[in-house]
N, C-alpha and C positions, 0 to 999 in steps of 0.2 A: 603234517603227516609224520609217523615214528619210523625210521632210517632203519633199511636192514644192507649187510656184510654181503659183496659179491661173493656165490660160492667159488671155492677152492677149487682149481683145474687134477684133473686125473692123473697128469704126469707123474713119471716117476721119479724118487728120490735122488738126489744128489749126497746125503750123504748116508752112514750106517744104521742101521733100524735101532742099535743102541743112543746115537746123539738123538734120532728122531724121538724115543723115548723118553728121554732127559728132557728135552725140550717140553714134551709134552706135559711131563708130570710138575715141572718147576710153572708151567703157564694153569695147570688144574690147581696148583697149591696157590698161586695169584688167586686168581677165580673165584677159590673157596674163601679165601681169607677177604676179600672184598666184599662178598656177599652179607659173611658174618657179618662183617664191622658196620654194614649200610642198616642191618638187622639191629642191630645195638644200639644205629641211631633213632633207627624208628620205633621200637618198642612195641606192645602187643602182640594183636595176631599177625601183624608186619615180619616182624621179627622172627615169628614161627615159621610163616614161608619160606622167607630169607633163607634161614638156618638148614629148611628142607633141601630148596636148592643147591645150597653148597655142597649136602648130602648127596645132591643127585652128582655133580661134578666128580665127585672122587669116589662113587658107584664100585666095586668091583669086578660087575659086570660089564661095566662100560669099558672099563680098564684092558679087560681081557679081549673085547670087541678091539678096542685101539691097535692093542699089542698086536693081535692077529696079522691086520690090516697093511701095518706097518714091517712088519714080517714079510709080505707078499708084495714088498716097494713101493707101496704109498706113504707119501711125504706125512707130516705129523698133521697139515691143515686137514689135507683130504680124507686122513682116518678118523678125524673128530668127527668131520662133518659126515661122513657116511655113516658111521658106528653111530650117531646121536639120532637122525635121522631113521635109520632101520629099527632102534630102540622106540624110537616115536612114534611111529606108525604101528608098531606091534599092542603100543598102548590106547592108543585111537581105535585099533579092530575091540578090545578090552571094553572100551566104551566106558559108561556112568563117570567113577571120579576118576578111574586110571586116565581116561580117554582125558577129560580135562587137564590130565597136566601133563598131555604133549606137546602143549605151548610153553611150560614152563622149560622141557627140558630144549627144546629148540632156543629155546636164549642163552639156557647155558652154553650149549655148542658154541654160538656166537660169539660169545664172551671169554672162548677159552680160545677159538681162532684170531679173535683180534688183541690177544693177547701175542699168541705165537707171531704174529706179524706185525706187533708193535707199534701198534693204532686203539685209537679210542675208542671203544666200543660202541655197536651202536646204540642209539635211547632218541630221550625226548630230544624235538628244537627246541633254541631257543633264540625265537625272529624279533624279542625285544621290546613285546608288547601284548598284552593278552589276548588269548584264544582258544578255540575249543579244537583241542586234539583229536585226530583221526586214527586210525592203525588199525590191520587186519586184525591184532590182541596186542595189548601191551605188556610187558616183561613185567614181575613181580617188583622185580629192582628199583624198577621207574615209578613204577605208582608210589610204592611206598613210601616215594622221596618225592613225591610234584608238588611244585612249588603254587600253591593255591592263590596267590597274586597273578599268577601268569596264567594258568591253566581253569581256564574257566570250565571246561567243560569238559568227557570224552566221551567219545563212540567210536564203539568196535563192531566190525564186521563179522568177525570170529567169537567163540568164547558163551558163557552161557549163562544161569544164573547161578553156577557154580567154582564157574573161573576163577581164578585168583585175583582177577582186575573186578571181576565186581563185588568179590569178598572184602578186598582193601578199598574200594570203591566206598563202598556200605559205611565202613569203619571209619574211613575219614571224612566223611561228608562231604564227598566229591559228587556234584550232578554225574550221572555218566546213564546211557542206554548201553547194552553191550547183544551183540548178535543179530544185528539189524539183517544180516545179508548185504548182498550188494546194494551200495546208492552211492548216485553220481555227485559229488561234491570237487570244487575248485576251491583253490588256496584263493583266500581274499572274498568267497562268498558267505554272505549272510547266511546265518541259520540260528532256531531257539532248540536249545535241548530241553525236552520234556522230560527226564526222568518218570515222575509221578503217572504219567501215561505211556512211556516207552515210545514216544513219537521226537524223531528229527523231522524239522517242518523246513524246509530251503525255502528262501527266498523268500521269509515271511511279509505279508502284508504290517501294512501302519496298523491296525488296527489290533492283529495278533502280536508284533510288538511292543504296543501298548498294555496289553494284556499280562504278554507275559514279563514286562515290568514290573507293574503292578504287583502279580504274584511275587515276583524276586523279594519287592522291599515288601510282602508280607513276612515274607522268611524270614530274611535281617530280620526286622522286628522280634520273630518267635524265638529268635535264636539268640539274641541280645535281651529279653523280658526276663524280670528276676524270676527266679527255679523258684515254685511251689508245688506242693504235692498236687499229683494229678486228680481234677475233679470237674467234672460236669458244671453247667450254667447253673445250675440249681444244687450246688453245691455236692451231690451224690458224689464220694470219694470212687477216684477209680486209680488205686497205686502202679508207678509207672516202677518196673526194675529191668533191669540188665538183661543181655544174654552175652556170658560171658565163656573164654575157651580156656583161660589161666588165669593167675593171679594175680600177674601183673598188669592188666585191665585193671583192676579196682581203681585205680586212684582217678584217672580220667574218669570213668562210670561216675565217681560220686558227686565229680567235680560237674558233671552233664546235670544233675541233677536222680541219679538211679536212685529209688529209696527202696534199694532192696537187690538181689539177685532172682531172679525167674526164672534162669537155666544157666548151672553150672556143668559145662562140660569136661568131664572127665578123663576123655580118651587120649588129650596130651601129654599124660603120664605111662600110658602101655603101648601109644602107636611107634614108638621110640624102640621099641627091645625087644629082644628075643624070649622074652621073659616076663611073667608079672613081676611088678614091682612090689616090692616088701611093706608090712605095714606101716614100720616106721617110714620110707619114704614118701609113704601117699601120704601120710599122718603131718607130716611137716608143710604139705604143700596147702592141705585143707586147713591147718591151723593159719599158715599165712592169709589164706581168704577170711576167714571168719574173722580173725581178726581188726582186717579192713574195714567188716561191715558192722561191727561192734552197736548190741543192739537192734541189729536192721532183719530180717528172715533173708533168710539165704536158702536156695533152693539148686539140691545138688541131684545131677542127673547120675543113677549108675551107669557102669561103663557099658557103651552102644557100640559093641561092637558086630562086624559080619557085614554082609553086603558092601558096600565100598568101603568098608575099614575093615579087610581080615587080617588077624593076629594069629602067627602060625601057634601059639597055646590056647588058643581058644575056640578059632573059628577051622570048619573043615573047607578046603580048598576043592574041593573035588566038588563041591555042588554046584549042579547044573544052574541051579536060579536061585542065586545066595540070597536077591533081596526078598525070594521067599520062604526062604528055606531057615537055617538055624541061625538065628541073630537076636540081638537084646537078649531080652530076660531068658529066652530058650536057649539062648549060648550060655548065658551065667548060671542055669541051672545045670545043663549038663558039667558043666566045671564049675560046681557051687563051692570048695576052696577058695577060690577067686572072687565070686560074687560075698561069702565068709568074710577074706581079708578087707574087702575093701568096705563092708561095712563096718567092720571091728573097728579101721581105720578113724571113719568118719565119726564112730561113735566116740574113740579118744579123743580125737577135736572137739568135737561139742563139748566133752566134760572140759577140758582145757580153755577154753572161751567162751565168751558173753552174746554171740548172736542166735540166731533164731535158727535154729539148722532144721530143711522138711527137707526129705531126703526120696526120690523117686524112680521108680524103674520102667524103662525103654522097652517100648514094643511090645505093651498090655493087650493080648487077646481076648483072653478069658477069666473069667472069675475065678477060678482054679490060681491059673496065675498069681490073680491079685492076692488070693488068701495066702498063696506062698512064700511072696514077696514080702508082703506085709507082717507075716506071722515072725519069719526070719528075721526080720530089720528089728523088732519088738524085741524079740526073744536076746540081740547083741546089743538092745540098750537104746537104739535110735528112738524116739520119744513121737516125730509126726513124719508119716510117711505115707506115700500115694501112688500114681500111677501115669507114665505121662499116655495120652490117647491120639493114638495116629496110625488104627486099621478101624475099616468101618464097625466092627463086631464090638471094638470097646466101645464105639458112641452107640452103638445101639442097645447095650447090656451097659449104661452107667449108671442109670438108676441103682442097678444089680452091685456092680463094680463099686459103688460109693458105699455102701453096708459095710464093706471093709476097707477100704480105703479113705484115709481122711482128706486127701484132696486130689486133685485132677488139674492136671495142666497138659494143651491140645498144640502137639505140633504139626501146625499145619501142613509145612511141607513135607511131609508123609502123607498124612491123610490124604491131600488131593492127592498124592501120585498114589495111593491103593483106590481110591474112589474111582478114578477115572480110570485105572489101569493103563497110567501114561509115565513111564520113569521121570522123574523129574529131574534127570542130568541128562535126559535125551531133545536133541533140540528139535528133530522132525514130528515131536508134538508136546511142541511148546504151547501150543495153545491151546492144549486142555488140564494144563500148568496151574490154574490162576487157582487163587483160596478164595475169589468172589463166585464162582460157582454155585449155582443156589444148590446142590447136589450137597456140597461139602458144608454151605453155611447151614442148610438144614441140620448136618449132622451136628456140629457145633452146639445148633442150639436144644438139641436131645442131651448133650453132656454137660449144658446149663441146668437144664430141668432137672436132669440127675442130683443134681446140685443142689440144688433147692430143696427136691424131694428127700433129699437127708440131710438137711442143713451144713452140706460142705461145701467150700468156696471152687471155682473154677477158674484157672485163668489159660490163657495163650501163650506160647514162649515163641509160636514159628514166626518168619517171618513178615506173614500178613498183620502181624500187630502194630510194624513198623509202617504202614502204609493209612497216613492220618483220617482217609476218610475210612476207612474199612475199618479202623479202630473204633470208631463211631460204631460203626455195625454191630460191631462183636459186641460192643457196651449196650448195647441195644437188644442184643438174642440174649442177654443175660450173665455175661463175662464179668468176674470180679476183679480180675489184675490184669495188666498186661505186659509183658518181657520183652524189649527188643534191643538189637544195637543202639549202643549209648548215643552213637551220632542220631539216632531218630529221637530220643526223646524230645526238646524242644518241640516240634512240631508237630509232633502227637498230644502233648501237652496244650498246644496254643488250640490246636481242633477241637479237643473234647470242651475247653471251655467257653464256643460256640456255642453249644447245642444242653439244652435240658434231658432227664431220661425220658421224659414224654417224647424230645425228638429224637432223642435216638433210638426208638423202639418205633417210631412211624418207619425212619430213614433205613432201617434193619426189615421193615416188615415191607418197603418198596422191593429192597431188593431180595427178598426170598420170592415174591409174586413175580420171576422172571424165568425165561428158561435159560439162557446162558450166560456167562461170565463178564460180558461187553455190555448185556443189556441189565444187570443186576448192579453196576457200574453205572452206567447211565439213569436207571431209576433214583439209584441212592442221591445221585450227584442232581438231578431234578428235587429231589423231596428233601435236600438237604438247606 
């Protein structure tokens, strides 16, 4: 289990709200410089968290929370922990992505009290021999840094499929379930983490032990087998690339084997500032990727911004139901300056490097859209461009949407959350979550046909792609590429060269003949 800090008693100060000040900000400037530095070890989207959190420590708002606090005779422990806390909770009522990083700022809290009282912060054990970690969520910190000799496994109670432990979770190919709710587990008891199911099984029988052995050293295997491009039993090429958040991904990506980019995201250049950033600066950072993939298509998402990513120049705060209201392409039209620079941006990169740049825009509605997107991106020189499809109205007008757009790439996790009309950073309906959905996989295969019907490729960037059988599927309703975290490729690679396109268009066509998500699951996994 992961160790948390008794809170701080109410008493009051013993000494002036000035020392208690000093104190506090020399143990936020520890905190933050810690954080960085663990961030520098880990690299990636590690790294990005990291950096976020230190952001959070030295907050201005918090600062002024502190100072308050301490002003009214609370010692410097009890004003972190209150002032972090009431900040946490404000972000929890917020819900979607603020709500998830209430747990991030509650560790900072942590880490700046066990600083001020000059003790080790809390984190992972370490009992001296492998096993599968517990914790209501785990810190950002900790993950980033688990020593995967020791840490076979984790499961949280808390947290969701947004959390920042199952983000670095993903990233590093760490087994982990996260948000189980409550279960009863003892130190020293048995248990198999099922990721690929989302099942902790206690107390497993021989036989399910046996089982999930067997699977284990299938993995080894996929994960150790030499990197070839991704293709089917019968040879039908199915290209595995990336989804990637910065630039600094590429070297692992290629090393995974990525042959390619399938979703570059863009928004770690604007979610930073008060400000768009300049062309030249986005122009250096797209040149750094291209470069990387020299040669390879690279496939760059414009900035998605609104709903849990508002930017105070682009997105309006004031709307009642942002993830319905003006986001992606609807945001970067009304501030087309900005949707301007940044393709001016990308188009200078291209001329300046050798790889394949297909350039695409977020939160495709309507064909109106598409022809605006597409006419624009043309018009500053971008050479192939598309549309990514994640409301139901684009898979239903793809056929439409493809006349002008020259390809289609389907983020799943939107689509199910408009399909079902179930947020998918909400956890009280997480079960109508899944991209196995015959609801969704239908639609899916309407933006294949689309596909087809004007000879332009389709691929997946969400995260259903990374899920080895349902990659199957999607190869199956018609999918030409697939994008996921680099840590999935091996074993989306070792699945698809199971199976021929004859079976993955049976194994695809079990599971559309289903009515829910459990049972479109179980068909595929019968017919597979």
């Amino acid at each position: 289990m992961a160790s948390a800090l008794e809170a701080p008693t109410s008493a009051p100060s013993s000494r002036t709200p000035e020392e208690e000040k000093t104190a506090v900000a020399a143990a936020v400037s520890a905190v933050a410089a810690e954080l960085n530095a663990r961030g520098e070890r880990a690299g990636g989207s590690a790294q990005d968290v990291l950096e976020a959190q230190a952001m959070m420590a030295e907050d201005p708002t918090l600062e002024e929370l502190v100072h308050g606090k301490i002003d009214e005779g609370s010692t410097g422990e009890y004003a972190v922990y209150t002032s972090f806390h009431e900040f946490a909770e404000q972000l929890k009522e917020l819900g979607g992505y603020l709500g998830e990083r209430a747990a991030d700022l509650a560790d900072v809290a942590q880490r700046i009290i066990a600083q001020l009282r000059g003790v080790s912060a809390p984190g992972v054990p370490e009992p001296g021999h492998p096993f599968v970690l517990v914790a209501p969520d785990l810190a950002p910190a900790d993950t980033a840094l688990l020593d995967l000799n020791q840490v076979l496994a984790v499961v949280t109670t808390d947290g969701g499929p947004t959390s920042h432990t199952a983000i670095l979770a993903r990233e590093k190919g760490i087994v982990a379930v996260v948000g189980t709710g409550e279960i009863e587990l003892a130190e020293g008891q048995m248990v198999i983490v099922d990721a690929s199911q989302d099942l902790v099984i206690v107390d497993p029988t021989d036989e399910q032990l046996t089982e999930a052995a067997q699977r284990a050293a299938d993995r080894a295997a996929a994960q150790s087998a030499p990197i070839t491009p991704g293709a089917l039993a019968d040879g039908t090429s199915v290209p595995l690339l990336a989804n990637l958040g910065s630039p600094a991904g590429a070297a692992d990506a290629i090393a995974l084997g990525a042959e390619g980019v399938g979703l570059f995201r863009t928004e770690f250049l604007f979610l930073s500032s008060d400000e768009a950033p300049s062309v030249e600066s986005q122009k250096a950072s797209y040149v750094e990727l291209l470069t990387a993939f020299e040669g390879k298509k690279v496939v760059v998402r414009a900035l998605d911004a609104g709903a849990d990513k508002p930017l105070p120049f682009l997105t309006d705060d004031s709307e009642e139901n942002p993830a319905l209201g003006r986001r992606g392409i609807r945001a970067l039209a009304h501030r087309e300056n900005i949707l301007r620079d940044q393709l001016t941006a990308l188009a200078q990169a291209d001329a300046e490097t050798n790889a394949e740049l297909w350039v695409m825009a977020p939160m495709i509605a309507t064909v109106d859209e598409t022809e605006y997107f597409t006419s624009l991106a043309k018009e500053l020189g971008l050479k192939t461009t598309g549309v990514m499809v994640e409301v139901p109205s684009a898979a239903i007008l793809a056929t439409e949407i493809l006349k002008s757009a020259d390809f289609a790439s389907i983020g799943t996790n939107d689509l199910v959350q408009y399909t079902m009309a179930a947020d998918r950073l909400l956890g009280s309906v997480a079960h109508l979550q899944s991209p196995w959905h015959p609801a969704a996989l239908r639609l899916i295969q309407m933006v294949a046909d689309g596909g087809k019907a004007n000879g332009k490729p389709v691929g997946v960037c969400g995260e259903a792609a990374a899920d080895p059988l349902l990659a199957v599927v999607l190869v199956g309703l018609g999918v030409n590429t697939l994008s996921m975290s680099p840590s999935a490729l091996a074993d989306v690679r070792a699945e698809l060269k199971k199976h021929t396109l004859e079976d993955a268009q049976r194994i695809a066509a079990a599971a559309l003949a289903t009515g829910n998500a459990d049972q479109a699951k179980t068909a595929a996994r019968a017919a597979a």
